[in-house]
N, C-alpha and C positions, 0 to 999 in steps of 0.2 A: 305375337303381340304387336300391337297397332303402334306404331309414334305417334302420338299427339302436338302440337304446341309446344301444350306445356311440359311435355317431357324434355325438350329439345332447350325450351329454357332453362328450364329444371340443371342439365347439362349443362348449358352456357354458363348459367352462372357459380356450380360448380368448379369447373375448368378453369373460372378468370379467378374464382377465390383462391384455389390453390398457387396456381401462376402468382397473382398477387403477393400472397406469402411469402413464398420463393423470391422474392423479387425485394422484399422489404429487408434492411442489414439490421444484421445484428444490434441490437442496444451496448453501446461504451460506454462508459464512466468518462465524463471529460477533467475531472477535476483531480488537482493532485494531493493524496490523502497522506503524504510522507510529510511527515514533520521537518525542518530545515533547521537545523540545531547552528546555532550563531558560537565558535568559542569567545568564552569570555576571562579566561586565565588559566593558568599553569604555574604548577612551584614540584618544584624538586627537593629532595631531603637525603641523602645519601643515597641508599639504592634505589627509591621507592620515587614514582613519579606521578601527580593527579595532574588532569586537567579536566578543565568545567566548561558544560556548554548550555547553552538555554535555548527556548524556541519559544518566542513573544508569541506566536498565534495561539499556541496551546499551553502557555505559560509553563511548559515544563524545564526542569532544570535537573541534569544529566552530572555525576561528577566519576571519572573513571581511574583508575590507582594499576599501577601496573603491579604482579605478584612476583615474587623473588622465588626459583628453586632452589633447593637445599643447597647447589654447586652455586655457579658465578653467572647463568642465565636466567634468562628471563622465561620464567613457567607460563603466563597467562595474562588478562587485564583483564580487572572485576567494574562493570559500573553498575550505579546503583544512578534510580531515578525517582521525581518524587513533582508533585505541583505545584508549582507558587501560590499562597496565597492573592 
């Protein structure tokens, strides 16, 4: 089989798109998609302890209560979330 030109281009260009590719980074995400929870108070009641926190950009409001185990420790923390009006 004969080379031609345009084979040879055909090839060049090829060769530099791939290179090219390889060569291009990956796409990131610049931006940061975590919500930033501000607290905004705590109270206490015998065993049992809430405290509340908000995040103005996503107007959400977060309020977390700790869970008592049947002894004198502390089982878990339950929170519950919901959006501002």
């Amino acid at each position: 089989m004969k080379w031609s030109a345009r084979h040879a281009i055909a090839v060049m260009l090829f060769c530099a798109l791939g290179w090219g590719l390889w060569q291009v980074p990956a796409a990131n995400s610049q931006g940061l998609m975590s919500p930033n929870y501000v607290p905004i108070g705590v109270s206490a009641a015998g065993n049992v302890s809430t405290a509340w926190f908000h995040d103005p950009a996503s107007r959400q409001a977060v309020a977390c209560q700790t869970v008592l185990a049947s002894g004198s420790g502390l089982s878990a923390i339950q929170c519950v979330s919901t959006r501002l009006p």
